[in-house]
C-alpha positions as CSV (number, residue, x, y, z in Angstrom):
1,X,51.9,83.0,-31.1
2,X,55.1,82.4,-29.5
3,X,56.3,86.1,-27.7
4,X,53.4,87.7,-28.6
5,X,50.9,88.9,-25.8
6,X,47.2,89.7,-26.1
7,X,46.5,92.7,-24.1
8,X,42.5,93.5,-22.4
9,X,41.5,96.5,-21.6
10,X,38.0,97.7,-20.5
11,X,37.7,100.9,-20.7
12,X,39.5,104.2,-21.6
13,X,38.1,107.5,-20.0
14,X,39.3,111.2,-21.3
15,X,38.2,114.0,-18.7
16,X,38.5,117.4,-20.2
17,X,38.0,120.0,-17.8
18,X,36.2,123.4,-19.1
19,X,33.0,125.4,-18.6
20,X,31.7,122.2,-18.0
21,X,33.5,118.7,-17.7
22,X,32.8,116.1,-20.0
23,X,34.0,112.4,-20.3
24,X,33.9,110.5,-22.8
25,X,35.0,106.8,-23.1
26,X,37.0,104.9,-25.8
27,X,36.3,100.9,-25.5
28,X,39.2,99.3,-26.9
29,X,38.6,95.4,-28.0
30,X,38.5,92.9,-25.5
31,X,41.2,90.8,-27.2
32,X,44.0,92.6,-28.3
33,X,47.5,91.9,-29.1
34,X,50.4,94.0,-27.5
35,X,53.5,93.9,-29.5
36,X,56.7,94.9,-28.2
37,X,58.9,95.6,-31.3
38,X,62.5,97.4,-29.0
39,X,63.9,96.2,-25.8
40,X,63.3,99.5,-24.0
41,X,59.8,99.4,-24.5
42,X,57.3,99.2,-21.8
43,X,56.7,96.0,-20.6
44,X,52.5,94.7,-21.0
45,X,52.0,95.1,-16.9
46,X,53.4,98.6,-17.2
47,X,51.8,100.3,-19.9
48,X,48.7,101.5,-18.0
49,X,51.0,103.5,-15.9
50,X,53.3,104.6,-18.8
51,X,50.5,105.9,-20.6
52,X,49.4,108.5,-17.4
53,X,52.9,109.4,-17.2
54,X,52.8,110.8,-20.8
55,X,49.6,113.6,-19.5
56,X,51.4,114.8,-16.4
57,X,53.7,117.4,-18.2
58,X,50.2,118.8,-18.9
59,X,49.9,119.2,-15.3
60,X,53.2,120.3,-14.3
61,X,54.8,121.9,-17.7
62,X,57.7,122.5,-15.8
63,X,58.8,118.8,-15.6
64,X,59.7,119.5,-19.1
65,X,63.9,120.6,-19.2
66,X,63.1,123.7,-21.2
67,X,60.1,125.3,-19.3
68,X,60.7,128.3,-21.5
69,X,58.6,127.2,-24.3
70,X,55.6,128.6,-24.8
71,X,53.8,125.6,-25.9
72,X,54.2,123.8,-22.7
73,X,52.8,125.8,-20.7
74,X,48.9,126.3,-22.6
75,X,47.6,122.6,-21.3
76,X,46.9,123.3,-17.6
77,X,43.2,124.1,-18.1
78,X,42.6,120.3,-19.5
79,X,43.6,117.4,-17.1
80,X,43.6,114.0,-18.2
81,X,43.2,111.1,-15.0
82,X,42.0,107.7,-14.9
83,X,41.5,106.8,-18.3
84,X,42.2,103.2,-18.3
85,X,39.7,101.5,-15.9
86,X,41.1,98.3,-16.0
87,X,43.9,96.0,-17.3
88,X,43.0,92.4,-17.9
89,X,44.5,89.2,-18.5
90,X,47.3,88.6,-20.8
91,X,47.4,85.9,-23.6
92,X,49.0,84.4,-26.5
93,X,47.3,85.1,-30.7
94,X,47.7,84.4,-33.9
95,X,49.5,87.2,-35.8
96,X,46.8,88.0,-38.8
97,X,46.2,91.6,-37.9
98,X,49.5,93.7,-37.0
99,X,50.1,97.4,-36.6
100,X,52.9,99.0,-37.7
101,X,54.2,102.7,-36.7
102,X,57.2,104.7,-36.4
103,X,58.3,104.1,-32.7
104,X,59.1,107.8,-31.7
105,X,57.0,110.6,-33.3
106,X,57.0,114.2,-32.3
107,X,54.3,115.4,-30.5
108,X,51.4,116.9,-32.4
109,X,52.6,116.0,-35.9
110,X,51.3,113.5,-38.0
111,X,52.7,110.0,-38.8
112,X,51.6,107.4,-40.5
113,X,50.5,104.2,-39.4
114,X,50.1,101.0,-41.1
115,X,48.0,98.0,-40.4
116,X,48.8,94.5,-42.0
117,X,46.1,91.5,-42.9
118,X,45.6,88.5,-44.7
119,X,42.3,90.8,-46.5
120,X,42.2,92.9,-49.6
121,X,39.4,95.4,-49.5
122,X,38.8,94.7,-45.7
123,X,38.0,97.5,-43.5
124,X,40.1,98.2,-40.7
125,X,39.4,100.7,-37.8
126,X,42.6,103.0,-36.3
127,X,42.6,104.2,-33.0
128,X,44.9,105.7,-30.2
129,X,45.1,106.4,-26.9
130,X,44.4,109.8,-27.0
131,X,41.7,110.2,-29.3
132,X,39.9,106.9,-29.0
133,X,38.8,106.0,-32.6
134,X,40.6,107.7,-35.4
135,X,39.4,106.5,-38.7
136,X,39.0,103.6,-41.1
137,X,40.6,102.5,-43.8
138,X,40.3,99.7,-46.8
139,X,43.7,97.4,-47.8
140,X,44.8,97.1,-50.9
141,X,46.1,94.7,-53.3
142,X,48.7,94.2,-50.9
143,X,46.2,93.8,-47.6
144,X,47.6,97.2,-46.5
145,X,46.2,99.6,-44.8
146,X,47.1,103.0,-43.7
147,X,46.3,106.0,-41.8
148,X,47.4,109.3,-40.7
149,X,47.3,110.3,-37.2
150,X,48.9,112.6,-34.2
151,X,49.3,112.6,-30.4
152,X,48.4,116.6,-29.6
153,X,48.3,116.6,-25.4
154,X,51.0,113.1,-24.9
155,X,54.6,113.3,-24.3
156,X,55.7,109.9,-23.1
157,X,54.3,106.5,-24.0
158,X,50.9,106.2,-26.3
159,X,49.7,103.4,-28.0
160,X,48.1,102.9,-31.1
161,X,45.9,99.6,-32.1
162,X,43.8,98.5,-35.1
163,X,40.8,96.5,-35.3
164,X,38.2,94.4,-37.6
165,X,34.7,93.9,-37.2
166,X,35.5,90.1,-36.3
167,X,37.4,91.2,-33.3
168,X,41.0,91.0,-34.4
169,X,43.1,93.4,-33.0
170,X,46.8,94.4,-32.5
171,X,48.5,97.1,-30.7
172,X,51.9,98.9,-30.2
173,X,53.7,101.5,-28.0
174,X,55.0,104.7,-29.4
175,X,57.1,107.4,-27.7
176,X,56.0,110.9,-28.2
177,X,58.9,113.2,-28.3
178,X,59.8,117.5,-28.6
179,X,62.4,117.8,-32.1
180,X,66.1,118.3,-30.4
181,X,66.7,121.9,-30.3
182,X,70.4,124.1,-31.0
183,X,69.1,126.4,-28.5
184,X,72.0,128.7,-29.3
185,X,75.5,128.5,-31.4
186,X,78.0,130.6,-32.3
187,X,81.1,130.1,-34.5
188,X,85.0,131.5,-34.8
189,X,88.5,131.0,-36.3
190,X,91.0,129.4,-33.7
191,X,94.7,128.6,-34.7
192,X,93.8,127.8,-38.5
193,X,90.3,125.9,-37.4
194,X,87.0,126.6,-37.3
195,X,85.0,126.3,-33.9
196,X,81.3,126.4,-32.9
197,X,80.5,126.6,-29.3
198,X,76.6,125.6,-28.9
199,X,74.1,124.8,-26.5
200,X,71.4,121.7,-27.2
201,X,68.4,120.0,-25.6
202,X,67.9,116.6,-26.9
203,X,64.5,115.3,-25.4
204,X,64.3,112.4,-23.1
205,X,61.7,110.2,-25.1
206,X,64.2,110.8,-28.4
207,X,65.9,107.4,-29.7
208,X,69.2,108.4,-28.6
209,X,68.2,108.4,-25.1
210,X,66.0,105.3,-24.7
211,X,68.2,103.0,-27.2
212,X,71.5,102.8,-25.7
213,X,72.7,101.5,-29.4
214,X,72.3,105.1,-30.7
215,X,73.9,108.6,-29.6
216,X,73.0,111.5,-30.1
217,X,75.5,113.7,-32.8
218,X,76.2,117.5,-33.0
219,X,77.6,117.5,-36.9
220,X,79.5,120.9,-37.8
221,X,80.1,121.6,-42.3
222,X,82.4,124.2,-43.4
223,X,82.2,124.7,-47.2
224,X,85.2,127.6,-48.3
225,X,83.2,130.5,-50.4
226,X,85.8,130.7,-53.1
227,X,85.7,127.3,-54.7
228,X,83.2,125.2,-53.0
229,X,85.3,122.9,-51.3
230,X,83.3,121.3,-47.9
231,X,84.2,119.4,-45.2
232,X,82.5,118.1,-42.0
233,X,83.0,116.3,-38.6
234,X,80.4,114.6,-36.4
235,X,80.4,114.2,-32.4
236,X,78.6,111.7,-30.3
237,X,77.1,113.8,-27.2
238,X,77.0,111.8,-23.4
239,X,74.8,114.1,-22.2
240,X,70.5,114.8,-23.2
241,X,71.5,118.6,-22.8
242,X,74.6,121.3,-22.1
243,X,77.0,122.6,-24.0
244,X,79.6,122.0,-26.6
245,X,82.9,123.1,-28.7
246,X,83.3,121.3,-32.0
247,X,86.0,122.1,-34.3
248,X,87.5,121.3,-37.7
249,X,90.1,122.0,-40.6
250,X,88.0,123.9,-43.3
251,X,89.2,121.9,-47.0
252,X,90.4,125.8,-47.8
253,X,91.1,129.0,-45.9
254,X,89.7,132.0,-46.5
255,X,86.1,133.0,-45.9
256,X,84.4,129.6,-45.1
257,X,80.1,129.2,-44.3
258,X,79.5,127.5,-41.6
259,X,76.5,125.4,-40.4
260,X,75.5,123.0,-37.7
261,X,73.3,120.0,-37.1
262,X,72.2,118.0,-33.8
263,X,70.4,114.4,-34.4
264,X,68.4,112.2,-31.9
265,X,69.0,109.4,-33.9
266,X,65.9,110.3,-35.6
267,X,65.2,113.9,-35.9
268,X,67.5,116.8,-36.6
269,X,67.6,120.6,-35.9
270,X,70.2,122.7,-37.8
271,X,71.2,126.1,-38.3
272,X,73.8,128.2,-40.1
273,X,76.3,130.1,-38.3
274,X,76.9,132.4,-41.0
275,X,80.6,132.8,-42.6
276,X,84.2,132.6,-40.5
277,X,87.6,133.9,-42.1
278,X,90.3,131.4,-41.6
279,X,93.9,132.9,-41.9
280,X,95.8,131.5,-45.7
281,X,95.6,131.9,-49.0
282,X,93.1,129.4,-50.9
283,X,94.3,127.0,-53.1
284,X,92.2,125.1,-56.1
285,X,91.6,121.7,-55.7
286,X,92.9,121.3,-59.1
287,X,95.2,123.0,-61.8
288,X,92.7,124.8,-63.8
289,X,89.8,124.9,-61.5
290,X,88.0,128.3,-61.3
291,X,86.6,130.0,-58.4
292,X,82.5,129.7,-58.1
């Protein structure tokens, strides 16, 4: 099928180093399409490579920006090396078996992914390159599929690819991501506004830094405590990580809650900043409104 690619692998090996080592091997099919679904995803000849990118923060945890976490740091005992033997030939398919799934995912929780046929009540096998063979599942009335699934130890480029019995098979690329993070964020009253200065870390697999259509946006909400009335202002951040002053003109002096939100284009982190005072005397926002 016209700009679709069939993608061959032989063989894909996961050494996990304890006690004792142990290998085991994940076979995906020979034939199997490769579909590339955004314009910053990797290209078929570059995925082998891509994919052993996303085990080296395992490695070296401190390739991650924010070394301070305590989850990157536990993963040194396992290594993960040359688990894709080979990467064959490259040819066009028919599109009756599809994969869908979510394009970034955070690492180590789930997501669901979907696999499309022509087949009700066919049986259709998930897999990943992490865990090999994940599960099965049966379509529908609708000759859907589904599964739930996680990358645990990739940060970087996975993939993900279905399969039938007859040999039909279809994969796509995900990006593994960490959640942005308001690593710290305070707020204040400044000539009749409200500011918040903050710190963030938006991760470099996120959507806001692979698609250059989408920023990243630091969103600060003021809502006055006497009658309710909110209002907000959002940012677009140039940079994956720093810091930031945001301010705005609360709907109300007086004693105003304040809150603040960073998106990736995808996910958020938030986190109240308790309340500021702002100089004035509150007015209702209509004759005979009451306070809360």
């Amino acid at each position: 099928m016209k700009g679709k690619s069939i993608l061959s692998f032989a063989a894909l090996t996961l050494a996990m180093t304890s006690m004792t080592t142990q290998a085991r091997s994940f076979d995906l099919p020979a034939g199997c399409e490769y579909g590339r679904v955004k314009s910053y995803d990797v290209q078929y000849q570059d995925v082998r490579n891509a994919i052993d990118s996303g085990y080296d923060i395992y490695n070296d945890p401190q390739t991650y920006p924010d070394p301070s976490q305590p989850d990157q740091t536990d993963y040194n005992q396992e290594e993960y090396a040359n688990f894709f033997e080979a990467l064959i030939n490259l040819f066009n398919s028919f599109d009756y078996l599809r994969v869908e799934v979510p394009k970034h995912v955070l690492q180590d929780e789930e997501f669901r992914a979907k696999g499309n046929l022509f087949d009700r009540y066919a049986y259709v096998r998930f897999n990943n390159s992490e865990f090999g063979y994940v599960g099965k599942d049966k379509s529908n009335l609708d000759a859907n599929s589904y599964l739930n699934m996680k990358f645990s130890r990739t940060y970087g480029y996975g993939l993900v690819w279905i399969n039938r019995a007859g040999g039909m098979c279809s994969a796509e690329g995900v990006w593994v991501q960490k959640k942005p993070r308001i690593v710290s964020a305070s707020a204040s009253h400044a000539s009749g506004k409200i500011q918040a200065n903050v710190q963030y870390l938006i991760d470099k697999y996120s959507t806001a830094a692979k698609d250059t259509s989408v920023n990243a946006r630091l969103t600060i909400r003021v809502r006055d405590d006497l009658y309710g009335q909110s209002t907000s202002r959002s940012i677009s951040l140039s940079a994956l990580n720093g810091s930031k002053t945001i301010s705005i003109t609360p709907a109300n002096p007086g004693i105003n809650s304040v809150s603040i939100s960073l998106s990736d284009g995808k996910y958020t982190d938030g986190q109240s900043l308790g309340y500021v005072r702002v100089p004035g005397t509150p007015k209702p926002p209509c004759p005979r409104c009451q306070p809360l």
